[in-house]
C-alpha positions as CSV (number, residue, x, y, z in Angstrom):
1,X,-23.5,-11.0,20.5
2,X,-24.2,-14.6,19.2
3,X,-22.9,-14.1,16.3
4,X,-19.6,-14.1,18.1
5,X,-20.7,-17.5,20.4
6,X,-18.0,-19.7,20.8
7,X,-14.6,-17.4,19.6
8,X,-12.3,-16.2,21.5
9,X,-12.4,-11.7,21.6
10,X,-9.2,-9.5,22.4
11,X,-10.7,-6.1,23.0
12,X,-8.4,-3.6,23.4
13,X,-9.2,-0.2,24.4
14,X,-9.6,2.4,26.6
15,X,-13.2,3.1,27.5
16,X,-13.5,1.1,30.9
17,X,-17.0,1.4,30.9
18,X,-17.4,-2.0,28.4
19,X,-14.7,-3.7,30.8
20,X,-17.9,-5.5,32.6
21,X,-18.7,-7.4,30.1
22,X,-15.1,-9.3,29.8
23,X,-14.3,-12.3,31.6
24,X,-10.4,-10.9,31.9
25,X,-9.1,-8.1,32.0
26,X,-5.0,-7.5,31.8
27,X,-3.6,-4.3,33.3
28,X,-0.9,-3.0,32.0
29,X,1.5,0.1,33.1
30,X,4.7,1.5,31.6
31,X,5.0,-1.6,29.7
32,X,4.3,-4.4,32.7
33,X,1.0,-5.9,33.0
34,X,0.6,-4.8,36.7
35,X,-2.7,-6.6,37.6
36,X,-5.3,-9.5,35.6
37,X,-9.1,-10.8,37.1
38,X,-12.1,-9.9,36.4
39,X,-14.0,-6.4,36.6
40,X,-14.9,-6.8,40.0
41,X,-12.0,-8.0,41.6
42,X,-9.8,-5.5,40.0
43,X,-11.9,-3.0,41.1
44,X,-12.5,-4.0,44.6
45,X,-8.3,-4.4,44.5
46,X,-7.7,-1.0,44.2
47,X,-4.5,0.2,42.8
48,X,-3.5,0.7,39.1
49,X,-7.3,-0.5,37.9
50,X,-9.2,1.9,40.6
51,X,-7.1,4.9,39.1
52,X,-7.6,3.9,35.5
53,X,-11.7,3.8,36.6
54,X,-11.1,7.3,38.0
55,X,-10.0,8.8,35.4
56,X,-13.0,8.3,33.5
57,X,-15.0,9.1,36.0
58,X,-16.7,11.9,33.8
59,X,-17.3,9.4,30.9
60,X,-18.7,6.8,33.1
61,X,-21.2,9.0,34.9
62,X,-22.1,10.6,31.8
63,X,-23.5,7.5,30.6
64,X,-27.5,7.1,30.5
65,X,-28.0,3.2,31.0
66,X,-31.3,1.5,30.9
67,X,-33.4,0.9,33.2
68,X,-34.0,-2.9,31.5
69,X,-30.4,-3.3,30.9
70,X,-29.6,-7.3,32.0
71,X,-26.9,-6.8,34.7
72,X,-26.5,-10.5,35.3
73,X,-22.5,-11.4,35.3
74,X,-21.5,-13.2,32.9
75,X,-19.0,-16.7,33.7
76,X,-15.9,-15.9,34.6
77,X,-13.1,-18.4,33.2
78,X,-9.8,-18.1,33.9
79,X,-7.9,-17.8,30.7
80,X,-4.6,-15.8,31.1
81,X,-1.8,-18.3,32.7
82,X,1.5,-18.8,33.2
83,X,1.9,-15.0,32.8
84,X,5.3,-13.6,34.1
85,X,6.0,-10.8,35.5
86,X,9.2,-10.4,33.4
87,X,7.1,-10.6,30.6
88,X,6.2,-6.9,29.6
89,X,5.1,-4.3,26.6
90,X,7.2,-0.9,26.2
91,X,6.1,2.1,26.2
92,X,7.6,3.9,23.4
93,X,9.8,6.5,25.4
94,X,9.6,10.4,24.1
95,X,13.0,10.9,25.5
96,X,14.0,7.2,23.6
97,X,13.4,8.6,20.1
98,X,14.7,12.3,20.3
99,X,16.5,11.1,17.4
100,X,14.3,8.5,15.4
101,X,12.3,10.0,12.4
102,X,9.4,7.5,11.6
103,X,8.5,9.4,8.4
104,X,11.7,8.9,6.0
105,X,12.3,12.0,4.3
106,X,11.9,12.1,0.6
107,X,15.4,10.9,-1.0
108,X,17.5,14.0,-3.3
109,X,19.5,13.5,-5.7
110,X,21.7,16.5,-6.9
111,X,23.7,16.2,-10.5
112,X,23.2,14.7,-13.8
113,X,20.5,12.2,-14.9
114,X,22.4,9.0,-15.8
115,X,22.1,7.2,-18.6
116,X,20.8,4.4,-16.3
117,X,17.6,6.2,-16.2
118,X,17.1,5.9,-20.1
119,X,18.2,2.7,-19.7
120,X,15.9,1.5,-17.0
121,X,13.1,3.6,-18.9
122,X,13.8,1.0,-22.0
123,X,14.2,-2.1,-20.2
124,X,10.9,-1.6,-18.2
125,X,9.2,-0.9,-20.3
126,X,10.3,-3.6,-22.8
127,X,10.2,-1.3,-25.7
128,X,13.7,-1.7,-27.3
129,X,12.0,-3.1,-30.0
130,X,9.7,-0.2,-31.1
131,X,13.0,2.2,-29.7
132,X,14.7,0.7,-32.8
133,X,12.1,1.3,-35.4
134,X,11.9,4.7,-34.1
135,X,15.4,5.6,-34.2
136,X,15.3,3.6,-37.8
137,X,12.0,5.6,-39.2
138,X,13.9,8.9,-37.8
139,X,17.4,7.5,-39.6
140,X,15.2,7.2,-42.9
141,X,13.4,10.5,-42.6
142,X,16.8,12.3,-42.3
143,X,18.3,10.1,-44.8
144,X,15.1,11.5,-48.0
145,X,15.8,15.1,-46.8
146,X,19.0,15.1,-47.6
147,X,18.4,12.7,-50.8
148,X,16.3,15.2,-52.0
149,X,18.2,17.8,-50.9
150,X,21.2,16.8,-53.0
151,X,18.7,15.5,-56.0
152,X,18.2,18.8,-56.6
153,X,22.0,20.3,-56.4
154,X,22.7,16.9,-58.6
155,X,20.1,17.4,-61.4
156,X,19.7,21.3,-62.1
157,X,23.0,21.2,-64.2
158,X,22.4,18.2,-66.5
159,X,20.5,19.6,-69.4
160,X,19.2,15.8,-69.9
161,X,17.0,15.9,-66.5
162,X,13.6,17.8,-67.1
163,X,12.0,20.3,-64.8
164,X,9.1,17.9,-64.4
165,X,11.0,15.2,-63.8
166,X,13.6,16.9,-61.1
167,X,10.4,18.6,-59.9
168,X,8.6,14.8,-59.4
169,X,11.2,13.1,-58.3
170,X,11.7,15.4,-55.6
171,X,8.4,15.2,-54.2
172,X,8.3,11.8,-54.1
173,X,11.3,11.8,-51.9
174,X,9.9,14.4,-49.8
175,X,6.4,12.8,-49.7
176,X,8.3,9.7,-48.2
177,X,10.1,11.5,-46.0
178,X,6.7,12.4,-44.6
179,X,5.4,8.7,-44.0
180,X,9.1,8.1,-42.4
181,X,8.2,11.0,-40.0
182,X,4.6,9.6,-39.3
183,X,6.3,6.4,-38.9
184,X,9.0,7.8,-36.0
185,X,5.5,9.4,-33.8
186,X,4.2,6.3,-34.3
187,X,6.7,3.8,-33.1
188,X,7.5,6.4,-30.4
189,X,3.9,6.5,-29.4
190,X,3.7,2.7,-29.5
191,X,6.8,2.8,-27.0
192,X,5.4,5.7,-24.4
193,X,1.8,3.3,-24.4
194,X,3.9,0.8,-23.1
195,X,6.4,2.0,-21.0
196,X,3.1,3.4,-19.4
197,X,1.1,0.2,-18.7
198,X,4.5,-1.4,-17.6
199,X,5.4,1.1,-15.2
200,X,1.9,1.8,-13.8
201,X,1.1,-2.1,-13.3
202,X,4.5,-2.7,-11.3
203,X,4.2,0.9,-9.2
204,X,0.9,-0.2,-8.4
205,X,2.2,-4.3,-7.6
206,X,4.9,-3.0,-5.9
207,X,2.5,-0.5,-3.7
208,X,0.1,-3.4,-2.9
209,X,2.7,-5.2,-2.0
210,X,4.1,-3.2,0.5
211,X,4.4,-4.2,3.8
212,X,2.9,-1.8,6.7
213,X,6.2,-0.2,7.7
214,X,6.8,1.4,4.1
215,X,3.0,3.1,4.8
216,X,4.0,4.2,8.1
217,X,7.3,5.6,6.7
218,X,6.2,7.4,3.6
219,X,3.3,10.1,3.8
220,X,0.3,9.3,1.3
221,X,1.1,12.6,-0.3
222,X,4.3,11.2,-1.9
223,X,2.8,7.9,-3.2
224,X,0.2,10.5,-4.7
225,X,2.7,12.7,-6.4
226,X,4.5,9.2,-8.1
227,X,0.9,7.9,-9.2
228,X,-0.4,11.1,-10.6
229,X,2.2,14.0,-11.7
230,X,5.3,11.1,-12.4
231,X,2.9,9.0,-13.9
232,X,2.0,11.4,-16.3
233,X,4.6,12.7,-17.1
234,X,5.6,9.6,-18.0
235,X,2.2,9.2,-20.3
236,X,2.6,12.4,-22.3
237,X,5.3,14.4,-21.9
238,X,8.4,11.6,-22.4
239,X,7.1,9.7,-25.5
240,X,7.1,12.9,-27.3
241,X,10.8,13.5,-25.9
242,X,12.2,10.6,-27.2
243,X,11.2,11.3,-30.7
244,X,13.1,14.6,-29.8
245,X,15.9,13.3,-28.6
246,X,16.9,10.9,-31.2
247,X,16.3,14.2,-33.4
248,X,19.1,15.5,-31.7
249,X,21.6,12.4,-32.5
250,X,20.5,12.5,-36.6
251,X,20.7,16.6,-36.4
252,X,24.2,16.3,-34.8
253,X,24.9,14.3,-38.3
254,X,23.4,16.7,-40.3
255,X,23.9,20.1,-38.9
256,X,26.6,22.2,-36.6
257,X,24.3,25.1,-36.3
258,X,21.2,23.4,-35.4
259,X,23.5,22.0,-32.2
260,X,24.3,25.6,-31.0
261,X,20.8,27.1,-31.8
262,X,18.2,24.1,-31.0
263,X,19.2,21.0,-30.7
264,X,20.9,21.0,-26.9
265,X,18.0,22.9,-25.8
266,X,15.6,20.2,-26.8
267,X,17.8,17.5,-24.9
268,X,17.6,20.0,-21.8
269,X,14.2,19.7,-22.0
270,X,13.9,15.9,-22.2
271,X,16.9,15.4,-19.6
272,X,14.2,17.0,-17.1
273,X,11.0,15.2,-17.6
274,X,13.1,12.0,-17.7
275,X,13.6,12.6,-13.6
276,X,9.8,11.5,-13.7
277,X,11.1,8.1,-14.4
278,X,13.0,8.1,-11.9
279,X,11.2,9.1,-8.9
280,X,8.6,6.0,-10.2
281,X,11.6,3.4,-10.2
282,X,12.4,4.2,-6.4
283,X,8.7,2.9,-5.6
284,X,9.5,-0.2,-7.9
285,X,11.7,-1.8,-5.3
286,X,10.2,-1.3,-2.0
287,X,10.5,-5.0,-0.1
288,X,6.8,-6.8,0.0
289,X,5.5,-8.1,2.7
290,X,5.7,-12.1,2.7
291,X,3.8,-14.2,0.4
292,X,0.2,-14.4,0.7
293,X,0.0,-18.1,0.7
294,X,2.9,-20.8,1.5
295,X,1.9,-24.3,-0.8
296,X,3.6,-26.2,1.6
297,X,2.3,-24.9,5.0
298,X,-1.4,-23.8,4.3
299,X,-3.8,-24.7,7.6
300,X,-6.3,-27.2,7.1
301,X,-10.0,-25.6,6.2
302,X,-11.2,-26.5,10.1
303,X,-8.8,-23.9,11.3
304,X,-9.0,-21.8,13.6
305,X,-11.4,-24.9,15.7
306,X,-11.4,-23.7,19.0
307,X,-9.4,-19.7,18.8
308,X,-6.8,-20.8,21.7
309,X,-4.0,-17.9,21.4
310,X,-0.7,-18.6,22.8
311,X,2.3,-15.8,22.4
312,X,5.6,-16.8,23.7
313,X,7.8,-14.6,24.4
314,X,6.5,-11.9,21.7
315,X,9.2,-9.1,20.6
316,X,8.2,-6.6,18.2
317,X,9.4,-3.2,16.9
318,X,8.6,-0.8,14.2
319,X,11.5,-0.1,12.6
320,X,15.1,-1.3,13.0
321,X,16.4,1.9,14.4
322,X,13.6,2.2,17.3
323,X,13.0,0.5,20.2
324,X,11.5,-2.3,20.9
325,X,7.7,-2.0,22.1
326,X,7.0,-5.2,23.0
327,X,9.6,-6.8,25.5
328,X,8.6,-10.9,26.0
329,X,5.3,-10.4,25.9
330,X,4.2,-14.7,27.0
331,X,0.4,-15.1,28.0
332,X,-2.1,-17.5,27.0
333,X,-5.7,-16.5,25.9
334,X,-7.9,-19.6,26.2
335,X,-10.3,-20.4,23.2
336,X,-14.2,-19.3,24.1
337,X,-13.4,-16.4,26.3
338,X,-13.5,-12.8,25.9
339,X,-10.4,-10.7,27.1
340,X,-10.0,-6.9,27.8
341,X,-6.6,-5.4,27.9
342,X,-6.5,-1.9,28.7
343,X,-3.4,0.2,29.4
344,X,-2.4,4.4,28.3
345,X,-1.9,5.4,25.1
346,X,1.6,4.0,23.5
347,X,1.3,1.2,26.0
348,X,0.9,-1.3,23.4
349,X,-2.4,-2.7,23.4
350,X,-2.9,-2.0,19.3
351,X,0.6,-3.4,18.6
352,X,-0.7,-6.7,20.4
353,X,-3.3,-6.8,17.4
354,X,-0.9,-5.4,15.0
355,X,1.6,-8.6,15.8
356,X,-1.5,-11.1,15.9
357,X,-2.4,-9.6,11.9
358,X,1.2,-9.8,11.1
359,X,1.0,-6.0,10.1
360,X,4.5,-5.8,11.4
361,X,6.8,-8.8,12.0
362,X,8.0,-9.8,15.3
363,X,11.6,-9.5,16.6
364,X,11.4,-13.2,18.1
365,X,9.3,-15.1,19.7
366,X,6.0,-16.9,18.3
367,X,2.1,-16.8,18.6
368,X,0.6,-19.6,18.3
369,X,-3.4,-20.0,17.4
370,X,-4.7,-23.5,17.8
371,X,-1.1,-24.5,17.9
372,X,-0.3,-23.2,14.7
373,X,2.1,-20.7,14.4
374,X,0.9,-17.4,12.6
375,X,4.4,-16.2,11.3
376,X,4.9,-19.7,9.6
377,X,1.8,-19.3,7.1
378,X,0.9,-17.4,4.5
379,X,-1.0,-14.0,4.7
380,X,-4.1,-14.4,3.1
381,X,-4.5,-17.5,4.7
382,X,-3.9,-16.1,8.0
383,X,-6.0,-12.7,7.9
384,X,-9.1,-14.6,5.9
385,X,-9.3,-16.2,9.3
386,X,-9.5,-13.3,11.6
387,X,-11.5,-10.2,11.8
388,X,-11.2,-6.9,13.3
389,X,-13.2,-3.9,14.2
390,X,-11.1,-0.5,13.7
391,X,-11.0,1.9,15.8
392,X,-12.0,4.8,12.4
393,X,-14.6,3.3,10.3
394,X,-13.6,3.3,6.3
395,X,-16.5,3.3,3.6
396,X,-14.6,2.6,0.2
397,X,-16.3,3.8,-3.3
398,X,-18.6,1.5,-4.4
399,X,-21.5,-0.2,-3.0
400,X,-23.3,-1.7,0.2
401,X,-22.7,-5.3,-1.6
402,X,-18.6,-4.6,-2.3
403,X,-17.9,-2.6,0.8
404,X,-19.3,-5.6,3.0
405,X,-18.4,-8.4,0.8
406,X,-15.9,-6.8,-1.1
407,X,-14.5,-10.3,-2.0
408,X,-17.8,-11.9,-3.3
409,X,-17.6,-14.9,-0.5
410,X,-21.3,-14.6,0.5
411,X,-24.8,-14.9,-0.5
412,X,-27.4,-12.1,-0.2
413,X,-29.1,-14.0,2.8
414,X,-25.7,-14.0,4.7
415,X,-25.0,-9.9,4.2
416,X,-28.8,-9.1,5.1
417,X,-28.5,-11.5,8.7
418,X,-25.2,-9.4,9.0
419,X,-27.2,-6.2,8.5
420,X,-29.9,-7.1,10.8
421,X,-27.6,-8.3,13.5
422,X,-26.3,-4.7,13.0
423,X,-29.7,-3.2,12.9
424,X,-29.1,-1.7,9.9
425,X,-31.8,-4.0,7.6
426,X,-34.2,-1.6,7.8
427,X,-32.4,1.2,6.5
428,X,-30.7,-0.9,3.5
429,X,-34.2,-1.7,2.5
430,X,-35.5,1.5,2.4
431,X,-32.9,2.2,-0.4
432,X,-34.1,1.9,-3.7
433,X,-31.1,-0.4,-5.2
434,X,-30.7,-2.4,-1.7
435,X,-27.2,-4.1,-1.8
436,X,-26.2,-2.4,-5.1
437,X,-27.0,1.1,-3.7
438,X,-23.7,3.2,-3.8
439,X,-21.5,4.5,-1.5
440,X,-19.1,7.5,-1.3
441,X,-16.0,7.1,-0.2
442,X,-14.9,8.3,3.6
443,X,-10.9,8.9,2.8
């Protein structure tokens, strides 16, 4: 553990059995911390902590510890103060949310496809340009059919006008009618490329800008369905629509009977893979989470210099229709210590870590670390200071280098001292790339 010498630790969990090797340890029960000391006092105390030891009585005993294992207490400092016993961390209530829905069910929309969605398709996209030149190239298309078309009913009864020369003139009109058709998949193809890349890059800003709520909120399945069967629709099947559609407009023009046999049918068709658009736009607008980094409040490189966390009278729910789960939480954690805080499940002890990462952001109140207060910086600047150790482990596609360095911050010295702290050196080297070896994905 030296590698951790010097910082200040929050574990929470609830396997008491590494409780020993904390200096404090916070109790908490139905949303009160009930008792705080150290292992042996609490245990000697009886009450809430004896009960909580109890009940893992099974785990504990199950354990095989060595024989060589160094018993010898570590220094107990005192490092929770002025903590009140009004201050306290819900439990979220079953009873409380009989009629809050965490997961948001997927918005309907019954009727007609407005002509907002075409619109929105064009202005996202920023095509209106190559929209024009198709609806132009299409114009022109129409325009040589019937040219040649009436050539034909104009020439056959002057005597003066040759059969070679009706006959070449007419395929030179048609023959350009051609390039005018080539023209309108062209410009119409040039328009679906990019309303692709504009509509994939801001799906996938808006996504990584997300904060955590809109991830708790919206099952993964649904983000899927947007990046994979909308977006492709919106690759293959649309562009090839549009060229459709503005058939429709210059048929109208041209032909009755094409209107009542083919033409509507065509626009039916288009009017549906159109909805693809505009199940993407929902996921265009979902609210960020705050900047990353704030110019005129970034910490000074030094920070965090000592890991002192203060939280002051901490409020915090999930969402804006639940309640809240943590009531006023104020404790101090003093810088070089290492706390335990244990409590049941839905007691809070994650959403303590979740407020510290700004994963969600408080009601009120403040922490503070080194005096500076987390909600008043930016992101990135905040989370490249702190670590954590999930509870799930998640091995991303990619390799041993990316997955433990996956921002390129540190030497290959640095990661193989990491590895060997983990005793995992060994293993790494017996690979035959070493950093660069691969690694499958766990999700």
């Amino acid at each position: 553990m030296t590698c951790l010498e010097g910082k200040t630790v929050i574990l929470v969990t609830h396997q008491v059995e590494f409780l020993s090797s904390v200096d404090n340890i916070l109790v908490m029960k139905d949303g009160q911390v009930t008792q705080s000391g150290n292992y042996e006092e609490l245990l000697t105390a009886g009450t809430t902590f004896e009960q909580l030891v109890n009940s893992h009585k099974d785990v504990i005993t199950g354990l095989d510890p060595s024989p060589h294992e160094n018993t010898t207490e570590l220094n107990k400092t005192e490092n929770i103060s002025d903590l009140s016993k009004e201050n306290r961390e819900a439990e979220i209530p079953t009873k409380g949310l009989a009629g809050v829905q965490l997961t948001e069910e997927e918005e309907k929309v019954t009727g007609n496809v407005g002509w907002k969605t075409f619109l929105d398709y064009v202005v996202i996209s920023e095509g209106l340009w190559f929209l024009a030149l198709t609806i132009l190239s299409h114009t022109g298309f129409v325009g040589l059919q019937a040219a040649a078309s009436y050539w034909l009913a104009f020439g056959i009864p002057i005597p003066k006008i040759t059969t070679i020369m009706l006959i070449s003139v007419y395929t030179l009109l048609s023959t350009t009618s051609i390039f005018f058709v080539f023209l309108r998949s062209y410009f119409a193809t040039l328009l679906g490329l990019k309303a692709s890349k504009s509509f994939f890059n801001k799906f996938t800003d808006s996504i990584s800008n997300a904060p955590m709520v809109f991830f708790d909120s919206t099952p993964v399945g649904r983000i899927l369905t947007r990046a994979s069967s909308d977006q492709s629709v919106i690759d293959f099947d649309i562009p090839f629509s549009i060229a459709y559609v503005i058939g429709v407009g210059t048929e109208i023009l041209a032909t009755i009977a094409i209107i009542a046999s083919v033409t509507w049918q065509v626009l039916i068709v288009a009017i549906i893979v159109v909805v693809s658009v505009e199940r993407i736009k929902q996921f265009l607008h979902i609210q960020p989470e705050p900047p990353a980094i704030v110019e005129n409040n970034r910490p000074p490189s030094s920070w965090p210099s000592k890991g002192r966390i203060e939280s002051e009278d901490l409020k915090l729910r999930y969402r804006p229709n639940t309640p809240l789960v943590l009531k006023g939480i104020t404790c101090t954690f003093k810088d070089g210590t290492r706390v335990g805080i244990v409590g049941r499940t839905g007691s809070g002890k994650t959403t303590l870590i979740t407020a510290l990462f700004r994963l969600e952001e408080p009601d009120s109140g403040r922490i503070l670390i080194d005096g500076l207060d987390v909600c008043s910086t930016g992101l990135k600047d905040l989370r490249m200071k702190l670590s954590v150790i999930p509870q799930e482990p998640t091995l991303f596609r990619g390799s041993i280098r990316t997955n433990l360095d996956p921002l390129g911050l540190h030497s290959d010295d640095d990661i193989w001292m990491a590895l060997e702290k983990c005793q995992l050196k060994s293993t790494i080297q017996s690979l035959p790339n070493l950093l660069d070896s691969s690694v499958e994905s766990s999700l």
